[in-house]
C-alpha positions in Angstrom: -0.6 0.9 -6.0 -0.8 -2.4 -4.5 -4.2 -3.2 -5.2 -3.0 -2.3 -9.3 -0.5 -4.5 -8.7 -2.3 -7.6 -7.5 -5.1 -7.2 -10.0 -2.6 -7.4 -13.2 -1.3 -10.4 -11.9 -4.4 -11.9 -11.3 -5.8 -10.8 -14.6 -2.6 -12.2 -15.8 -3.0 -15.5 -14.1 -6.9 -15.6 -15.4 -6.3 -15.5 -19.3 -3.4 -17.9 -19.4 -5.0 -20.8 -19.8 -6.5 -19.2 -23.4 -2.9 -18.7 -24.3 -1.2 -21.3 -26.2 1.8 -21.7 -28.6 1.7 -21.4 -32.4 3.4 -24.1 -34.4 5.6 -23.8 -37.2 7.4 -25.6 -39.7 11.3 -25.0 -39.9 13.9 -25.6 -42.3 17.5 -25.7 -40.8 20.8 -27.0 -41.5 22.0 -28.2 -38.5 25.8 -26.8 -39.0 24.3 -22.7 -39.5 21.3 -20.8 -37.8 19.6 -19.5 -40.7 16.6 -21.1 -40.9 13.3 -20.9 -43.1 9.9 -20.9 -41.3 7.0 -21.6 -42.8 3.4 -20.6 -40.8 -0.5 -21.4 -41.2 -1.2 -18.9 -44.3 1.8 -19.4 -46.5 1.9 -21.3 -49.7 4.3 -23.9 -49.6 5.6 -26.1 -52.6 6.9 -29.6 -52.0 7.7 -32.8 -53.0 7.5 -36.4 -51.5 9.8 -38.8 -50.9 7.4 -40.9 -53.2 5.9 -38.4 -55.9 8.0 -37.4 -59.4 6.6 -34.2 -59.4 6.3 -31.2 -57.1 3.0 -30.5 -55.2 1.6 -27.1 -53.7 -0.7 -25.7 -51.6 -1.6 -23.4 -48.7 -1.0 -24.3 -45.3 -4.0 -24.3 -43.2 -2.8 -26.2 -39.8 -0.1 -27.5 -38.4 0.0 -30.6 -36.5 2.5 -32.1 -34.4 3.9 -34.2 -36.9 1.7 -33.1 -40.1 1.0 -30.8 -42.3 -2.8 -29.6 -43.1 -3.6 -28.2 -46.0 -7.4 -28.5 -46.5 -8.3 -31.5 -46.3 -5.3 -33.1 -47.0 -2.4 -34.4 -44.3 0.8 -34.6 -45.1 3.9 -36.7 -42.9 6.6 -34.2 -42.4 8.6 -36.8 -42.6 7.4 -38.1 -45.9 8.8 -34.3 -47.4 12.1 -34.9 -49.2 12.0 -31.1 -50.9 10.7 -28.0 -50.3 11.3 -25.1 -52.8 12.3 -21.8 -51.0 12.5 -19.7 -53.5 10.1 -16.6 -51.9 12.4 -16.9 -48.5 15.3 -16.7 -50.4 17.1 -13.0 -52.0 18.2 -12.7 -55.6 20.4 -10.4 -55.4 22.9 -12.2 -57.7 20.4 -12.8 -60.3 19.3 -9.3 -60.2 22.5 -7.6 -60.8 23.0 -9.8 -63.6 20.1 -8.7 -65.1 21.0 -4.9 -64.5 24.9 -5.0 -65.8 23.4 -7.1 -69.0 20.7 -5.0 -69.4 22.6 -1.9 -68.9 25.4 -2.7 -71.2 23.0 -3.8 -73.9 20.8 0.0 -73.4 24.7 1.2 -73.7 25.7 0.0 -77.1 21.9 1.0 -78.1 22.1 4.4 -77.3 25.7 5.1 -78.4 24.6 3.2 -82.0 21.4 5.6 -82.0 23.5 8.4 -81.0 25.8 8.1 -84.0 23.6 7.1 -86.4 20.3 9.4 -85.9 21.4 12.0 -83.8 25.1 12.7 -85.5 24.6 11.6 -88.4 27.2 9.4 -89.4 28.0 6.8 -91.6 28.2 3.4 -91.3 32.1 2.7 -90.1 31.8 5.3 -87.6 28.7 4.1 -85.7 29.8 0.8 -85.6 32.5 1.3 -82.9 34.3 -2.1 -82.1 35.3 -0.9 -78.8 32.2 -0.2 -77.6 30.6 -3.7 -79.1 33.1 -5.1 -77.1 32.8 -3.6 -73.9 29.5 -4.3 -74.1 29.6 -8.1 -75.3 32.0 -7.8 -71.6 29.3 -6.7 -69.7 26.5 -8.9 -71.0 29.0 -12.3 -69.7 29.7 -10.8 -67.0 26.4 -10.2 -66.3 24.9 -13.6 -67.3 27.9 -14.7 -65.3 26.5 -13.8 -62.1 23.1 -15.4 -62.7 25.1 -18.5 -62.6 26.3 -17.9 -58.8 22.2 -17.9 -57.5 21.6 -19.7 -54.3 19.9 -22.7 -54.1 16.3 -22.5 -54.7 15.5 -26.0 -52.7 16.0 -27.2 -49.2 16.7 -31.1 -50.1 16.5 -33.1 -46.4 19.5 -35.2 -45.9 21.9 -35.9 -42.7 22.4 -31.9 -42.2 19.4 -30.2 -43.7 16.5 -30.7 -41.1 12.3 -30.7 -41.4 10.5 -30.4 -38.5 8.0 -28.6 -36.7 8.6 -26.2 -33.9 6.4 -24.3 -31.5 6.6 -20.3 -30.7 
């Protein structure tokens, strides 16, 4: 049991040097501990501190203070925006989207209800109640799509770029 013992430590001992760290890039606000990471692999859009417009690409390396993507570097500290919309959830927008939707497929199917499947005339389909419980649920609906999280990580004195190691 010793001799077991002894060699997994020594096999240990053997393959650290081939270890080392992987590096990351983080997004953090330095008053919460959600943060964003972004690894080698992941598409990334950003813009510079200099540019009008936003630029994207796929991360290929990560250097100590740079970002690689091909054969391009880019200053971490040159970033002034990063979009985070894929780390981000929407559920907010995605509710609002199902009560609009819903109470629009609502007032549809009670209109084709009357009017194909009943029969009726004209002053009985149209039911101002239900026009108007469903006129509710479509602001309401858009309503929420206004309360969406931010979709950008702007670096100021709180929000924080940098890279990190594993």
């Amino acid at each position: 049991m010793k001799i077991k013992c002894i060699i997994f430590f020594l096999t240990f001992f053997v393959y650290v040097d081939s270890i080392y760290s992987q590096k990351y890039l983080e997004l953090r606000k330095a008053s919460k501990l959600k943060s964003y990471t972004f690894f080698p692999g992941e598409n990334i859009r950003f813009k510079l501190f200099s540019d009008d417009t936003f630029s994207s690409g796929t991360i290929t390396g990560i250097g100590d203070s740079t970002l690689n993507f091909n054969n391009i570097k880019v200053l971490v500290s040159r970033i002034e925006v990063i979009d985070i919309r894929n780390k981000t959830s929407n559920r907010n927008k995605a509710f609002g989207l199902l009560i609009s939707g819903g109470s629009m497929a609502y007032f549809a199917l009670d209109f084709i209800n009357l009017s194909l499947v009943q029969k009726g005339n004209y002053k009985d389909v149209f039911n101002r109640k239900t026009l108007i419980n469903s006129l509710i649920g479509v602001g309401v609906g858009a309503s929420l799509k206004f309360f969406v999280k931010r979709k950008y990580f702007k670096r100021n004195k709180l929000n924080r770029i940098w890279i990190q190691d594993i």
